[in-house]
C-alpha positions, 0 to 999 in steps of 0.5 A, a space after each residue: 822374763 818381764 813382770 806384767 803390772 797388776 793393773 795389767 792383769 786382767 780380773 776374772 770376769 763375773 757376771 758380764 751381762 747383767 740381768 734386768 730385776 724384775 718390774 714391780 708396783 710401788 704400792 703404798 702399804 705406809 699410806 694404807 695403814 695410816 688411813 686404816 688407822 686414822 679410821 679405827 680412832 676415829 671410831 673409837 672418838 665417835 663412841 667416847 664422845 657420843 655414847 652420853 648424847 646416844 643414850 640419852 636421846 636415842 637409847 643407844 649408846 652405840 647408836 652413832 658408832 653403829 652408823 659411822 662404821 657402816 659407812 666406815 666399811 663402805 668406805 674402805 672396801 671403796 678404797 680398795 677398789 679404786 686403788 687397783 683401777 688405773 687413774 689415767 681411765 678418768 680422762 679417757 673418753 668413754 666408749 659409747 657417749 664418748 665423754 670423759 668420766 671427769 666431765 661426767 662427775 662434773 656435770 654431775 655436782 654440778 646438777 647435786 648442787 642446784 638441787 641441794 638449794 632447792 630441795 636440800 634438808 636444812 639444819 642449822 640455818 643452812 641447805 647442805 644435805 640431800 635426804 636419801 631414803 633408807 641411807 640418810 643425809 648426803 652432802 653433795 659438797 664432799 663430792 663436789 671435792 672430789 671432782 675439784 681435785 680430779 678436773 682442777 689436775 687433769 686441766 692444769 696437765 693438760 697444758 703446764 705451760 699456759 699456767 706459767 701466765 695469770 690468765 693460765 690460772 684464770 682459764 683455769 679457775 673460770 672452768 671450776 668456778 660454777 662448782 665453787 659459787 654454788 658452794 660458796 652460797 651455803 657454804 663458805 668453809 667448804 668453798 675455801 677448802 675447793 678454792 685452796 685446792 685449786 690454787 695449790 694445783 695450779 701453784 705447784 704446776 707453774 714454773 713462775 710463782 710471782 702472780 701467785 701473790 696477787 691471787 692471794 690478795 684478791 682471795 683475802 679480799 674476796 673473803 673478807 667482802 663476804 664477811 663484810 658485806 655478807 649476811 648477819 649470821 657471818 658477821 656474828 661469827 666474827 663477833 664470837 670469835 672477838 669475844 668468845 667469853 661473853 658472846 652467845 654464840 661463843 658458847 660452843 667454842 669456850 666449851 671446847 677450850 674449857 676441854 682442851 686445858 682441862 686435859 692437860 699434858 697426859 689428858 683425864 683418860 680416854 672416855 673420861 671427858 666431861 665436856 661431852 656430857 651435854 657442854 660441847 654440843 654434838 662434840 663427835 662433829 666438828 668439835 671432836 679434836 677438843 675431846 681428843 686433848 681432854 681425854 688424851 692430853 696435848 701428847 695425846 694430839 700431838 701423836 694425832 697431829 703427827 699421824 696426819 704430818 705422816 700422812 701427808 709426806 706419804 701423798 707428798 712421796 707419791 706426788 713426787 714420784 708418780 708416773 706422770 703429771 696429772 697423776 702427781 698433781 691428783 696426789 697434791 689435791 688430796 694433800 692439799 684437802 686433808 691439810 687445809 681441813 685439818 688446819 681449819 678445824 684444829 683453827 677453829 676448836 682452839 680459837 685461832 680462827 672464827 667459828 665454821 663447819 669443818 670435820 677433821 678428816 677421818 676422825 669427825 662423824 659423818 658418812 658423806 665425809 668420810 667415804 669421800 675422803 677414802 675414795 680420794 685415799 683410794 685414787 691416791 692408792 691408785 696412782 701408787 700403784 702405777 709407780 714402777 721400780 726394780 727389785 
């Protein structure tokens, strides 16, 4: 009797059909976390860096933190929602004036910015904030970054092809340019957070990168003119920023580095800071980071800095992996707003760079900022969510 070969015999048959798993979202919990984290601390900063100045001009020690949480829950309950509402609505026409929300929210930073120059309340020298009664000081700029993101993607996806050519890009930018030159008038940090916006959009879209060079020429000379050939106030900033020690209004800036070496390695203690008593002026705005490293030390902002570095490999991973085009590139401009804000600002708190008004993203105080920038979280959230997979 022949033997059969072991390669002839034939295996048991298990599970000959395979079943299908089940579909489910991918939901970014990570994202979520860090954001509700990066929220908390910074309320927990606002109230170290503010209680002095509260109490002595308001009797309250918690009299920002109050205000700040308000917003700060607003904007979280926002989040949510936004996050569970599908993307792609944006772009689609609406049912009765047919018109698309994008184009909506265009139109409207468009006419928030007229506004703000005619009627807008001036602080500092600059019109930036629209007086709402009951509510307080609204920024149309921080909406105006929201529109940016949202229109600057849904262009470059509507056509991938055409920015493969300097004038896709140029098609581009003359569409969203009203925005940014409205912007740009009273605001120029904040004009070069929306232009970095779009540039990077566009860049991740085109295939070839070559005239992506030139742009960044004529940007850097575009900015530079302005400095130039601008008004005294930006010229001055320039003198500050070269002679930060005997300069007038180099004091701000000296202050905030006199913070960041005094706190060392291990910082003086969280709530220990002596810069904010009255040396760094309103250090729970813009200056905040500089009472970060007094307090906690360069570990201390270290671990902060790595928190955002977390962040935005969280928005890089839904980029990547988004359903389609329009929603990748959502995920890249908000990437792209919270790094060039956390670069300017750390930039500016130690010196690397002239003087300008921009927060650190969820930590510094301010409402406006902070709801827009968890709307954006939430739209981020969003596209998350349309992420499929199998268990």
């Amino acid at each position: 009797m022949s033997q059969r070969r072991p390669e002839q015999v034939a295996e048991p048959q298990q599970n000959s059909k395979r079943v299908p798993g089940r579909l489910r979202r991918a939901y970014d919990f990570s994202l979520l976390f860090l954001t509700f984290f990066l929220v908390c601390f910074g309320l927990i900063m606002i109230y170290s860096t503010s209680s002095y100045n509260a109490v002595k001009f308001y009797g309250d020690a918690t009299f920002f933190l109050r205000k700040q949480m308000i917003f700060a829950v607003f904007g979280m309950v926002v989040m949510v929602v936004v996050s569970k509402i599908d993307y792609r609505y944006i772009t689609h026409p609406l049912p009765v004036i047919k018109i698309r929300p994008v184009t909506v929210l265009y139109l409207l930073c468009l006419v928030l910015q007229v506004v703000v120059l005619f009627v807008g309340e001036e602080i500092k020298g600059a019109k930036r904030w629209i007086e709402i009664p009951g509510i307080g000081s609204f920024q149309p700029s921080e909406l105006t970054k929201i529109c940016i993101v949202l229109l600057t993607a849904y262009l470059a996806s509507r056509a991938p092809k055409a920015l493969n050519k300097f004038s896709g890009f140029v098609g581009v930018l003359l569409r969203v340019a009203p925005l940014i030159v409205l912007v740009v008038i009273e605001n120029l940090s904040t004009a070069i957070v929306l232009s970095g916006i779009v540039f990077v959009i566009c860049f991740v879209t085109s295939k070839k990168k070559g005239y992506f060079f030139v742009v960044i020429g004529l940007g850097i000379a575009a900015v530079a003119s302005v400095f130039l050939f601008g008004d005294a106030f930006r010229m001055e900033r320039i003198d500050a920023w070269l002679n930060v020690e005997t300069h007038p209004k180099g004091y701000q800036t000296l202050q905030g580095l006199y913070a960041i070496s005094s706190g060392g390695i291990l910082g003086k203690g969280l709530g220990n800071s002596v810069q904010k008593l009255g040396f760094i002026p309103e250090s729970h705005n813009d200056m905040i980071f500089s009472v970060i490293c007094e307090e906690l030390g360069l570990v201390g902002a270290i671990a902060i800095l790595l928190l955002f570095l977390l962040l935005l490999w969280r928005l890089f991973v839904i980029a990547v992996n988004a359903p389609d085009l329009y929603g990748s590139l959502i995920a890249v401009g908000v990437l792209t707003h919270i790094a060039v804000q956390v670069i300017i600002n750390v930039a500016v708190v130690t010196n690397t760079m002239p003087s300008t008004g921009i927060p650190l993203p969820f930590i510094s105080y301010g409402g406006s900022s902070l709801v827009a920038l968890l709307f954006e979280m939430g739209i981020a959230l969003g596209v998350s969510n349309q992420i499929e997979y199998r268990e």
